[in-house]
N, C-alpha and C positions, 0 to 999 in steps of 0.2 A: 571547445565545448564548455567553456566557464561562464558560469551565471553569475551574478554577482549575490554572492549571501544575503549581505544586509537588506538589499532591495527583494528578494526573495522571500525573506522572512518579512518583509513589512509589506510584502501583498498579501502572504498568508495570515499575518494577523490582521487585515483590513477586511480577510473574510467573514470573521464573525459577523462583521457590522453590515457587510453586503447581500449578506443570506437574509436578513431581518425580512426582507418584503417576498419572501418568497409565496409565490402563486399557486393556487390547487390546478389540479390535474388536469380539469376540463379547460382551465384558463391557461396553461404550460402548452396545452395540444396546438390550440388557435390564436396564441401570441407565441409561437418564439421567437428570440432575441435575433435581431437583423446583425448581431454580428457574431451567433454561436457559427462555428463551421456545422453545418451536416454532413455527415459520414456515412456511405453505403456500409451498411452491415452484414457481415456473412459467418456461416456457421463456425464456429471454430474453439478450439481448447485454449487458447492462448489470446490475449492480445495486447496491441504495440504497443509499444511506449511511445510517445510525440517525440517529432525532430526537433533540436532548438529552435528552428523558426518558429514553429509551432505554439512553442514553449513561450517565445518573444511573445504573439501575438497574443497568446492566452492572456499575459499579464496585463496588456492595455483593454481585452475584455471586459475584465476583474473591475480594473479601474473606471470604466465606462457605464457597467449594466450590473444589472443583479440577477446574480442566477436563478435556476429553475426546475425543480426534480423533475422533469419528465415524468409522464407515463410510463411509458417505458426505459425508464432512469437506468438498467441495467447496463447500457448501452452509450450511454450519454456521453461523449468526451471520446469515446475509443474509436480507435482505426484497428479495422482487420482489413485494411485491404493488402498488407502482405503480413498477418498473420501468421503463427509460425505450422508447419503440419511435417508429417512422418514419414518422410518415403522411406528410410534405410534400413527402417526395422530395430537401429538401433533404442535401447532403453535408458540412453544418457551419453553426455559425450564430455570429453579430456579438455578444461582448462587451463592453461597457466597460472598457476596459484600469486595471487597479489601478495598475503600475507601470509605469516606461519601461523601456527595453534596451537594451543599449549595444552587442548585440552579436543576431543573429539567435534566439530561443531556442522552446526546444521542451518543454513541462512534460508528462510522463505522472502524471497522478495515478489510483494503484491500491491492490488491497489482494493483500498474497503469498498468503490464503488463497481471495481469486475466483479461480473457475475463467476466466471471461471474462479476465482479468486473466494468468491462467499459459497460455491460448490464444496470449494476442497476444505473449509474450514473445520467443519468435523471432525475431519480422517486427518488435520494437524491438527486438532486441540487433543483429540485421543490418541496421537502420537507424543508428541507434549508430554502428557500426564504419565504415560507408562514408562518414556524415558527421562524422567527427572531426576537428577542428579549422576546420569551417568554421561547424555551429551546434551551440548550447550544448544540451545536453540534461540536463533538471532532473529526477526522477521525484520523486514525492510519495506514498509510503507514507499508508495511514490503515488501521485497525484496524476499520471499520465500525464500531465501537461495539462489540466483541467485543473486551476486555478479555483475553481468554484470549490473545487474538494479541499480546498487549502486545512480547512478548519478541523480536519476529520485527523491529518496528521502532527497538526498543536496537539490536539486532546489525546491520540494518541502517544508522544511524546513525553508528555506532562503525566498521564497515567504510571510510564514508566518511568519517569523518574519520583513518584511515590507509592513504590513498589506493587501496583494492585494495575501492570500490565495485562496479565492471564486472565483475570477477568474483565478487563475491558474489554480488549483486541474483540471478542465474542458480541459482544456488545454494541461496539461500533459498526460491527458489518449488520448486526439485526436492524440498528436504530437506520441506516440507509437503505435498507435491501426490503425491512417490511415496515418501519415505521415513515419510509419516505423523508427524511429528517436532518438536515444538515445542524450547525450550531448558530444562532443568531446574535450572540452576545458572549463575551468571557462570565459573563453571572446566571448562562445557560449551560455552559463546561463547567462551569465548578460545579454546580448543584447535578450533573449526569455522574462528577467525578464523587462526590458525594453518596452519591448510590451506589459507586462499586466499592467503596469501602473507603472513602478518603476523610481524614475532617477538612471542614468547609474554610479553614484559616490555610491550609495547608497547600488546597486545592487553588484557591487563588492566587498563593504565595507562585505558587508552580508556574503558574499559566501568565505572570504578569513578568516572569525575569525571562525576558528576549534574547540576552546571552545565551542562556543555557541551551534555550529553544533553538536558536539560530548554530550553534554546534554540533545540535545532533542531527539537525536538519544537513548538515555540509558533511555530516559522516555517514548518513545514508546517502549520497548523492555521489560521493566519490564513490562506493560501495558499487551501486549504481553503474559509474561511470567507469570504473576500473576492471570491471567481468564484462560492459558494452552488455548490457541486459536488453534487450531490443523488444522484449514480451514478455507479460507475468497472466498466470504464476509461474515462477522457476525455481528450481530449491540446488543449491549450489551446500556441497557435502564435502568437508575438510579442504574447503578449498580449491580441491581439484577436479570435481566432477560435478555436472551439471546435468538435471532432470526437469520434467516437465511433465502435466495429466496426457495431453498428446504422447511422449516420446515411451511414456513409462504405459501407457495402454486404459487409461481411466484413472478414475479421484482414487478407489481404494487403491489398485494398483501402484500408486503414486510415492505409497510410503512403505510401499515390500520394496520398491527398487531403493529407496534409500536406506533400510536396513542392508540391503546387498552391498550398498556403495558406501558404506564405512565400515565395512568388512575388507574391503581393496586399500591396499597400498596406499600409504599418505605420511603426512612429514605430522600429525597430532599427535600429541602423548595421550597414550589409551588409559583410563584409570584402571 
């Protein structure tokens, strides 16, 4: 299931420049792109993450066309046709822990363009805040295999590494979810990164070193690939337990099961 990094990182920074021409809504409805896939859509708390092939294809998309917020952009890029759902009743289920923790930690792995995803952000940004400095909370960006979103996860990246993460993450899901908005240029991310708090030397500094970018992109991706995330959102809790708005019974619901599941047994040192 290896992707190649560098070729990964150098579609997603060819995203900025491929969003430039992006089309209003009425023209998104009655041009789309003869080589988006369409995806039956169905109701659901969760949705997939692309197979590599998928992932293969998307990137010769990228290269070929420019993308397009949909009208119904919510939707765009995702497959629920085996979407994840609840038969067992259970509120979370036992992992194999990858790594150890030195400290309590809480992983959100999502995508800014699922709607499930911009649901639950609330009830994680006010989970967040009340637990600050007691556990770590990690969020894990992926693009579902929708290339076009490449740019959402540069800038989110880049935000964190000039410490003004917390309020971006908020930000990014507004700027797609209601400003309809991808980034069209690196001198369109700096000046977003600028608004939440950056200077404008800094912000470009950030967004222009591809190392950096392409690192953190391969540690969320193992991250990713080493719990076999099949559907976000999913919040994976010291490692060893795994929830979901489906399994935990709704968005609020979502972060009382994770108070419950780092109260369970685990290998974290509790401060």
């Amino acid at each position: 299931m290896g992707l190649n990094i560098k070729r990964l990182s150098f579609i997603l920074l060819s995203a900025f420049f491929v969003t430039a021409c992006q089309q209003d809504d009425k023209q998104a409805e009655n041009q789309p792109s003869a080589k988006t896939e369409q995806v039956e859509t169905k109701t659901s708390e969760s949705v997939e993450v692309q197979t590599p092939a998928k992932v293969e294809a998307a990137k010769e998309v990228v290269a070929e066309s420019k993308p397009v917020i949909q009208k119904e952009a919510s939707h765009e890029g995702h497959d629920h046709s085996n979407a994840e759902s609840n038969t067992t009743g259970e509120k979370y289920r036992v992992v194999e822990p990858q790594m150890e923790c030195e400290v309590p930690v809480v992983y959100e792995f999502f995508a800014y363009h699922c709607p499930h995803c911009y649901n639950l952000e609330p009830a994680a940004e006010a989970w967040r805040k009340k637990n600050a400095g007691k556990v770590k909370f990690v969020p894990v960006p992926t693009h579902l295999g929708n290339m076009q979103m490449g740019s959402l996860l540069l800038v989110h990246h880049a935000a964190d590494k000039l410490g003004i993460l917390e309020k971006t993450q908020h930000a990014l899901f507004e700027r797609f979810h209601k400003e309809r908005k991808l980034f069209a240029s690196p001198e369109e991310a700096a000046e977003f990164l600028v608004k939440q708090g950056a200077k404008l030397e800094d912000a470009t500094a950030v967004l222009a070193d591809q190392a950096a970018i392409e690192e953190a992109l391969k540690a969320d991706y193992e991250k990713l690939r080493n719990y076999k995330i099949t559907s976000v959102p999913q919040i994976l809790v010291n490692h060893r337990y795994m929830t979901s708005i489906t399994m935990a019974g709704g968005t609020k619901e979502t972060f009382e099961v994770v108070d419950q599941l780092l109260a369970l047994e685990h290998n974290c040192k509790a401060k």
